[in-house]
C-alpha positions in Angstrom: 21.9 -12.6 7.1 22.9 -16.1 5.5 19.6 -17.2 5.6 17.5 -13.6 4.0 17.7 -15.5 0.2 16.1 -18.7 1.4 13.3 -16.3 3.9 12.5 -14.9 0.4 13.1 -17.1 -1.6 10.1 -17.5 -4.9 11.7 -20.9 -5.8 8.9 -23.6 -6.6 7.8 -25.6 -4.9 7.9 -22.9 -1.6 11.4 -23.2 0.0 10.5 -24.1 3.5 12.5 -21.0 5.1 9.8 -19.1 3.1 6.7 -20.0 5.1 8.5 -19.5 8.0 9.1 -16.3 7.3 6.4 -15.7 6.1 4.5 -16.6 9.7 6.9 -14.4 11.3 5.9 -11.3 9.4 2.5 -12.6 10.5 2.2 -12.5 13.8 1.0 -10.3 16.2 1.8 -9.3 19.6 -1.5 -11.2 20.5 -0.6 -14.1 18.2 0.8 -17.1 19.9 3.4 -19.1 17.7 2.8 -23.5 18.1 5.2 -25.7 16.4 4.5 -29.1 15.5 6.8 -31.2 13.7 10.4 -32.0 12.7 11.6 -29.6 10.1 9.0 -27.2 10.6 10.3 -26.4 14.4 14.1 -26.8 13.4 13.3 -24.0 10.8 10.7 -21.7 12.7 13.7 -21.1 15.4 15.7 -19.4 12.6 13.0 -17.3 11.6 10.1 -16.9 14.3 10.7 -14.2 16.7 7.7 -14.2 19.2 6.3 -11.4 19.9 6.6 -11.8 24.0 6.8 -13.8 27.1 4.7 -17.0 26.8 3.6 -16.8 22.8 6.2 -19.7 21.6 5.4 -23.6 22.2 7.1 -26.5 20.4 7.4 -30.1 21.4 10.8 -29.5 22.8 14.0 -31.4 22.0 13.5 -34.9 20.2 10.0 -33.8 20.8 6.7 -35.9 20.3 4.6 -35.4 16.6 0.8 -34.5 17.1 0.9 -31.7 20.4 0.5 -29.0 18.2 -3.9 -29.6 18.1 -3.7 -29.8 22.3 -1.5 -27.5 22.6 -3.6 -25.0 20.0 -7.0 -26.1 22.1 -5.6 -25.4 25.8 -3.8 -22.4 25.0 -6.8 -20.6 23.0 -8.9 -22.0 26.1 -6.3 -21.1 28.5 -6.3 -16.9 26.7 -9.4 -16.6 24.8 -8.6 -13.1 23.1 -5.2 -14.2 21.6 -5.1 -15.6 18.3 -3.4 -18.7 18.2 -1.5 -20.2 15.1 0.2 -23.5 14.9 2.8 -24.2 11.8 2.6 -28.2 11.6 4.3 -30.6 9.2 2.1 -32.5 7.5 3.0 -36.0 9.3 2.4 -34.4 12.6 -1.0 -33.1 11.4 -2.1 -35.9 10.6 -1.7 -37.3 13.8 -4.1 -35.2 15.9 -6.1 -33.5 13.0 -9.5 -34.6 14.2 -9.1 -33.3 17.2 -9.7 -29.6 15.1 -13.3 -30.7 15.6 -12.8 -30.7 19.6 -11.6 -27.0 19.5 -14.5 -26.1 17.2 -17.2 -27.5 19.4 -15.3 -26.1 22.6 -14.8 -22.5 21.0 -11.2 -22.8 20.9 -10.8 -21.9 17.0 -7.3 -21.6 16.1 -5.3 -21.0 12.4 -3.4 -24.1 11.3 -0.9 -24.2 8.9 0.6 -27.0 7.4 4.3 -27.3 5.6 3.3 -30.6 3.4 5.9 -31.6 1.1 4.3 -35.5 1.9 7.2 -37.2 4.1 8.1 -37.5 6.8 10.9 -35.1 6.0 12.9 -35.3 9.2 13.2 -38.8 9.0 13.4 -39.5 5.9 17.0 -37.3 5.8 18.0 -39.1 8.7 17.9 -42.5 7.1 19.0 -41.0 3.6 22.5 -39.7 5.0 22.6 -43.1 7.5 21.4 -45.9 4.3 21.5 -43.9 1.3 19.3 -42.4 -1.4 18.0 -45.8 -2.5 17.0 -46.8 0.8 15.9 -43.4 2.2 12.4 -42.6 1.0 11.1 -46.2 3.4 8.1 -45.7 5.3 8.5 -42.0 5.5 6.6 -41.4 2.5 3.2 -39.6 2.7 0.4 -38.9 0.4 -0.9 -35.9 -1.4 -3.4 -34.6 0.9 -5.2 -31.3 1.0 -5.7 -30.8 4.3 -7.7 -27.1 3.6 -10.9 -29.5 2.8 -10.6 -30.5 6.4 -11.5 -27.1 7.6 -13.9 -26.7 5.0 -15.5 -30.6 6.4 -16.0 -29.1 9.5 -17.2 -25.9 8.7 -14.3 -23.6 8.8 -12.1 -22.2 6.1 -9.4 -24.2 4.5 -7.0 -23.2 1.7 -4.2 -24.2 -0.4 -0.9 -22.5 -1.4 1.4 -23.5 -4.3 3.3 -20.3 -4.9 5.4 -18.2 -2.5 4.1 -14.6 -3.2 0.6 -16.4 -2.0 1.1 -17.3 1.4 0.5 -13.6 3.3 -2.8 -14.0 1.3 -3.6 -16.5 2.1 -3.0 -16.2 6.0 -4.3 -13.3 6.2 -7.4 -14.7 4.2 -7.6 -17.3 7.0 -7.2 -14.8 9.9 -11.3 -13.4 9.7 -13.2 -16.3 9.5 -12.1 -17.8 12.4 -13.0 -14.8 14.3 -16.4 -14.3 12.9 -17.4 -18.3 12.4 -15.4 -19.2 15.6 -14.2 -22.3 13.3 -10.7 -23.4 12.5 -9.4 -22.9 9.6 -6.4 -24.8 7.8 -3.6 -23.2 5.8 -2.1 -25.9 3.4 1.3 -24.7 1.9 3.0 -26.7 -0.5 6.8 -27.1 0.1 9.6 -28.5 -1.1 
């Protein structure tokens, strides 16, 4: 109940509670939820309810960055008629990204979407309440990067989203393609 302004929140740039919420009212009961990050997993555990036994993986606590693309491969390998969507930050992305192409060529398509507000964002709190404001934003910083045109590079469908009221769109824009190019595609959402 505390937390229903920030789930729909239209602030810009998207509140991150937003796009989790957002993924909850997305999934199916034949969806299974991946989490890949810091922030992302913290926040997808207040707002993500899977729909059943077995459709929720994260990293775990003090988890490792970059499982989300393995886990999305084995698990759409693993239960070939589920659709499988994995909400990363944009550091851990970047991390395992290329394997995307490895679960195109092995027909394991899956829908990523990224929370990219270009930090490290977990990290970069930490060191901003432990050294202060000044000292905070060191090497935790992260570019710009439109990670929809690396769906697009490898064939599949990529998209980005700057505004709240987009994101259902935009997912659900996502959701055909994979199933009729068997490619990945890439949701990147915009966050603050």
């Amino acid at each position: 109940e505390k937390l229903m302004p920030l789930f729909l929140s239209d602030q810009s740039p998207i509140h991150p509670y937003r796009v989790a919420w957002e993924i909850n009212e997305f999934l199916t009961d034949d969806t299974v939820y991946i989490g890949d990050g810091g922030d992302v997993v913290t926040i997808s555990a207040q707002a993500v309810a899977p729909r059943g036994p077995g459709n929720w993986m994260d990293p775990g606590a003090l988890g490792s960055l970059g499982v989300g693309t393995g886990f999305s491969l084995a698990t759409k390998l693993a239960h070939p008629n589920k659709e499988v969507l994995c909400y990363y930050g944009d550091g851990a992305f970047g991390m395992t990204a290329f394997d995307m192409e490895s679960a195109n060529r092995f027909d394991a398509p899956y829908l990523a979407v990224i929370g990219n507000n270009s930090a490290m964002n977990q990290i970069r709190y930490g060191q901003m309440s432990k050294y202060g404001e000044q000292r905070g934003n060191i090497g935790n910083k992260l570019g710009d990067i439109p990670f929809s045109k690396f769906a697009e590079m490898l064939g599949g469908y990529g998209e980005e989203v700057t505004e709240s009221q987009e994101i259902a769109p935009a997912l659900q824009r996502a959701r055909e393609p994979i199933a009729s190019s068997r490619k990945s595609a890439v949701v990147n959402i915009w966050v603050d």
